[in-house]
N, C-alpha and C positions, 0 to 999 in steps of 0.2 A: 654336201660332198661326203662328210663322214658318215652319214646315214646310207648312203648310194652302198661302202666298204661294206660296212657291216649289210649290207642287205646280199652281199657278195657271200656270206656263210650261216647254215643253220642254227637258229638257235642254242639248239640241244647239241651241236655240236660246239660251239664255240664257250656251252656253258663248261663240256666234258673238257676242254681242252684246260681251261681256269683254274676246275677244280681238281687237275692234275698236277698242275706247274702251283698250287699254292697248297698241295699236297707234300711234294715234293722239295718245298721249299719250309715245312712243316710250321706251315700258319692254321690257325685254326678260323673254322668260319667268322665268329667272335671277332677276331683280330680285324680281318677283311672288314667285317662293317662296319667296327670301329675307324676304321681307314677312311669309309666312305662316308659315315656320317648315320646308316643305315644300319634296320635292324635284323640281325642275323638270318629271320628268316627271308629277309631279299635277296640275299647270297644263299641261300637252298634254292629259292624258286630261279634266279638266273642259272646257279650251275645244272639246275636240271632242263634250262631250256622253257621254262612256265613265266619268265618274265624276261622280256627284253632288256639287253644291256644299253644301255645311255652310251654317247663315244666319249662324256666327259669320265665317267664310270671304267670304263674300257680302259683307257688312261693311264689314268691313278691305279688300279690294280696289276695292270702289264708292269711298272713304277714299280710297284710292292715286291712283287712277285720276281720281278730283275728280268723281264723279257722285252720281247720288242713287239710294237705291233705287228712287223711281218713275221715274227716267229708267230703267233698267236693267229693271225689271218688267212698266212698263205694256205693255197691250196694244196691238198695233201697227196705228198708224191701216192705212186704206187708199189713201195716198198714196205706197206706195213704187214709181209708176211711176218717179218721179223719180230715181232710181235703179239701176233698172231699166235706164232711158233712157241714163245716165249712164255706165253701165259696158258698155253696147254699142258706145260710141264711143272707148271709150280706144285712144290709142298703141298699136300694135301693139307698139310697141318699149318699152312700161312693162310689168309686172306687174301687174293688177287686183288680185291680193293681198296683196302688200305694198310699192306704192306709191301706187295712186290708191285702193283700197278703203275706208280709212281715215276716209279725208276725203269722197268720197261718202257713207258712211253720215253724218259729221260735217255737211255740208249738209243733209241732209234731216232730222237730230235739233234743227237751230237753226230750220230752218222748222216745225218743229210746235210747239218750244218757243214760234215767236215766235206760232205758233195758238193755244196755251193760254196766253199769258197776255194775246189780244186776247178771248179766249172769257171769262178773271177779272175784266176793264176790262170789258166787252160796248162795244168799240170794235174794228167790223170795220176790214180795210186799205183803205182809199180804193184801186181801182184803177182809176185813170187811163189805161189801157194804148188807143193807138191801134187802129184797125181794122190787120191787117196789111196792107203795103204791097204790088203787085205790082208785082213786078221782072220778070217774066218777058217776053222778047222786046227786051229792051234791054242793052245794055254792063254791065258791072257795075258800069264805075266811073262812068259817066253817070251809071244808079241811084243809085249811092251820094250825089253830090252832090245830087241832086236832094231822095232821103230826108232827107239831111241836112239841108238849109234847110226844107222842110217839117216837121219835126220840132222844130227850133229855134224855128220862127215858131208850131207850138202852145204849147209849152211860155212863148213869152212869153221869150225868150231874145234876139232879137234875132241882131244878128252879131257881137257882143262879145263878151268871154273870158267861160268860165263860170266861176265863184270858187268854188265848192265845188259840185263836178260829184256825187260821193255824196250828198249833200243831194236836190240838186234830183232825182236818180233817184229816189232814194228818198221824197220826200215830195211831188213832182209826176208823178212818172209809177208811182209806186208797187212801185217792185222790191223785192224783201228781196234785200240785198247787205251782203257779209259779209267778214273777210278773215282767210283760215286761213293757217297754215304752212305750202302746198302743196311738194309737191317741185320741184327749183330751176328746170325746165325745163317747168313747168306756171304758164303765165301766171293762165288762169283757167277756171272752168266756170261751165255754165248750164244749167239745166231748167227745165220749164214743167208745171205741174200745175192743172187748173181748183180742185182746193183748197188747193193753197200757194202759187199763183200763180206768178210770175217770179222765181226763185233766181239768185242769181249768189255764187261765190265767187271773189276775186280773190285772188295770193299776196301776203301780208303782208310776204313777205321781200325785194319787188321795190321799187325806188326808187319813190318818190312819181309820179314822170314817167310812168312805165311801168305805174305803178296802172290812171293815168288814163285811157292809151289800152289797155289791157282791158278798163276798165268801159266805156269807150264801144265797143269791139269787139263786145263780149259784148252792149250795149243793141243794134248796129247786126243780129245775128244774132237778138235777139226781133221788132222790130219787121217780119221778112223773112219768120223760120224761126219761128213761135212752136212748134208743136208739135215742133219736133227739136231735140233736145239737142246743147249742142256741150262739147268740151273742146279747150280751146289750149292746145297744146302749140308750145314753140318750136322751129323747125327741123327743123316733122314733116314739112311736105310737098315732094317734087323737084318738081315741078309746081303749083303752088296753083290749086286748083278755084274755078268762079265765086263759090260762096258765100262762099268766103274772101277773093277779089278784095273780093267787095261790105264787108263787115264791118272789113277794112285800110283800103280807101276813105273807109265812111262815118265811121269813128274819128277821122282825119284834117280830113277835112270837119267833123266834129260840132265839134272842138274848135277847129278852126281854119276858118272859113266862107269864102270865098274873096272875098265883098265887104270883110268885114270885116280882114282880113289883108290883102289888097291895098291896101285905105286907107291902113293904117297904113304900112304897109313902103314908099309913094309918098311920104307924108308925111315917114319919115324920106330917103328917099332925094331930095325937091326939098331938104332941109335943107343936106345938104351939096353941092349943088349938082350932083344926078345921078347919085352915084356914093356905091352901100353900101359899108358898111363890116363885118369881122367884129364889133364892139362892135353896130350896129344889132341884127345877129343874135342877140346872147345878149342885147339889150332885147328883143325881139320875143318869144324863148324865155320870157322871167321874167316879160312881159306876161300871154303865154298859157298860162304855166304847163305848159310841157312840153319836152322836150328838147330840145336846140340840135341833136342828130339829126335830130328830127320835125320840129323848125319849119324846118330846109334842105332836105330832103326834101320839107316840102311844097311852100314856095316854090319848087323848081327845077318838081314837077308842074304849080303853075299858072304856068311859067315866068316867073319874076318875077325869077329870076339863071341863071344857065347852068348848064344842064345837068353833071355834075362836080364840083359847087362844094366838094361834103362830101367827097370823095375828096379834091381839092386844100388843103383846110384839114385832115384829117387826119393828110395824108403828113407835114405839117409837126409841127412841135414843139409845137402849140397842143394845150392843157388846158382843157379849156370848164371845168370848177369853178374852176380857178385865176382865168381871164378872170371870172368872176363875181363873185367876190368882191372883184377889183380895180375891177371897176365897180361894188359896192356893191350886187350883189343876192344878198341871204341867200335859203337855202331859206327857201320858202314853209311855216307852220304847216298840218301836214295832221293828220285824225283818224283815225287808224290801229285803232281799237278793234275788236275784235271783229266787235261787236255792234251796228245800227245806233242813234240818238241815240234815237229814237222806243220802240224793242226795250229800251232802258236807261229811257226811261223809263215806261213798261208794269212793268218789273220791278220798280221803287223804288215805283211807285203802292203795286202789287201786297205788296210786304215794308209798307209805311205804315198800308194797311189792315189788314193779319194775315193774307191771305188765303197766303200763303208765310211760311216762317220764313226766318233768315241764312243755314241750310243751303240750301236750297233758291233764294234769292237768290244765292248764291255760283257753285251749277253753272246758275244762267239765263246770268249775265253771264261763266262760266269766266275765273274771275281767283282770287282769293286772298279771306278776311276782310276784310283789312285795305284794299286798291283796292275791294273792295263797298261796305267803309262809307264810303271817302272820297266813292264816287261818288254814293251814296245822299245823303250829306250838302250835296255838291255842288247834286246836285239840287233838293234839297229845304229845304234851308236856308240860303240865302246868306247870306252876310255883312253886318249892319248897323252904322252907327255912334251912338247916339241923341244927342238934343241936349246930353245933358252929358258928352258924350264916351266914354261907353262900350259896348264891343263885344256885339255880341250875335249872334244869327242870327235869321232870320224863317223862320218854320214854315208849309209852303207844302202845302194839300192840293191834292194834285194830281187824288183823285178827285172833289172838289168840284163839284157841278153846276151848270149855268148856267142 
């Protein structure tokens, strides 16, 4: 019977798919064979498809690896423009093979996961996505401002800081956004498929700060580019092209609106009688939730301090974390998961009903047993106290209809 499955996929296919997911889970072939008992080069010749995989083999490495057999098996939708798209663009100065490969295929496996388990819910993704914007025949960074406020004001955002900027993509303009282990100088990517809609992965490895203006980079190249995929890379280009002007622009703009910043930054500055201060500055930063880079950077753009200002407070001895914490502003709690909150809980429905098992709730949410069941619990069972004092949890169906 298990030979029957695997007779169901190509070889050379089933090797590419191994040596992606134990790529991306950064095992070395070494490691693999040591797993299996086998010597390394049986793991060249399977992943390339010149030796057949055993289903006990198949197994143990799906096992290693943290996948499922039907992740590994099934047959593959027809959405790998996404990918496609994805790897046409890369760094001339990266490897598609073994450094963005990886995690492209990794993007497009978390968007079908997150299609199968809206297809187990029959709760499609709301997508809220605006008409795309023309830019064309204007500045880019005119554009960008201008997108940006009109984007803000559908979204119902106003010109205030946004507080959980992944949320509100995600559950009002409907992105699936994700955050892998990219490599260090891969801010983030994006692609667009009419069936997976708008992907984005950010790197998980980059400070909270710097999350935020990728996901708003990344939103600012959908709402322009939806059909052309992008990847940022940092420090790719000697020249930076319109599209890129636009997307640094409108990042800046999104999170920082220019009414709304100028308000405040006036307000602290009548305080002390005309004249900022660096302390204003790293308030304004922890306000807006983004770095004391970004937020001098932008006030010098809507010239609101002099031109220079970040270069002069750099030369010096000042340590923006250290100033922060002496003014009493802790990092901000951010949700660095995966997965997004919606995509977690689709999964937990999905494990409550039976329609998944823990194996298989395990490689939805790629973590471990034990983070599935805390989150599942979480989800699903909060914590109660009853009137005579004793603890309990409340048992919450989530598929429950209305």
């Amino acid at each position: 019977m298990a030979d029957d499955i695997l007779d169901a996929i190509a070889p050379e296919e089933l090797g590419r798919r191994l040596q992606i997911a134990r790529k991306a889970k950064q095992i070395t072939q070494q490691d693999a064979a040591d797993h299996l008992g086998v010597a390394r080069t049986t793991i060249v010749a399977m992943e390339k498809g010149e030796r057949r995989i055993k289903p006990l083999e198949l197994v143990r490495l799906t096992e290693l690896y943290a996948l499922s057999l039907h992740q590994v098996l099934r047959a593959k939708r027809n959405s790998n423009r996404l990918a496609v798209e994805l790897r046409a663009v890369f760094a001339s100065s990266l490897s598609v093979e073994e450094d963005i490969e990886p995690y492209i295929e990794e993007l497009e496996q978390l968007c079908q996961d997150f299609l199968e388990l809206e297809r187990l819910a029959g709760a499609e993704s709301s997508r809220r996505y605006p008409e795309p914007y023309d830019i064309s025949g204007v500045p880019p960074e005119r554009a960008a401002e201008d997108c940006a406020v009109a984007e803000r004001n559908r979204l119902g955002l106003g010109d205030g800081p946004v507080l959980n900027l992944r949320s509100v993509l995600e559950n009002d303009a409907g992105l699936r956004l994700f955050y892998l282990n990219l490599p260090r100088k891969v801010a983030a990517m994006f692609g667009f498929t009419e069936e997976l809609g708008a992907c984005v992965a950010v790197n998980r490895n980059h400070p909270a700060d710097k999350r935020r203006l990728s996901i708003a980079h990344e939103y600012g190249h959908f709402i322009s580019r939806r059909g052309q995929a992008e990847v940022n890379v940092l420090g790719r280009y000697q020249r930076v092209p319109e599209h890129e002007r636009f997307a640094d622009t409108f990042s800046y703009a999104f999170l920082m609106p220019a009414s709304g910043i100028s308000r405040r930054f006036n307000e602290l500055r009548r305080a002390r009688g005309g004249k900022a201060t660096v302390a204003d500055l790293c308030q304004l930063a922890h306000v807006y939730f983004v770095s004391f880079e970004a937020l001098t950077r932008r006030l010098e753009y809507l010239k609101l301090i002099p031109a220079g200002t970040l270069d002069r407070v750099q030369q010096g001895d000042f340590e923006v974390r250290k100033a922060q914490e002496m003014l009493g502003f802790a990092p901000q709690p951010v949700n660095d998961h995966v997965v997004p909150v919606r995509y977690q809980l689709l999964a937990a429905e999905a494990f409550q009903r039976g329609d998944i098992s823990e194996g298989q709730l395990v490689q939805y949410l790629r973590t471990d047993r034990s983070t599935a069941r805390e989150l599942v619990a979480r989800l699903i069972g909060p914590i109660k106290v009853d009137a005579a004092g004793e603890v309990g949890s409340v048992q919450l169906d989530l598929g429950l209809s209305l």
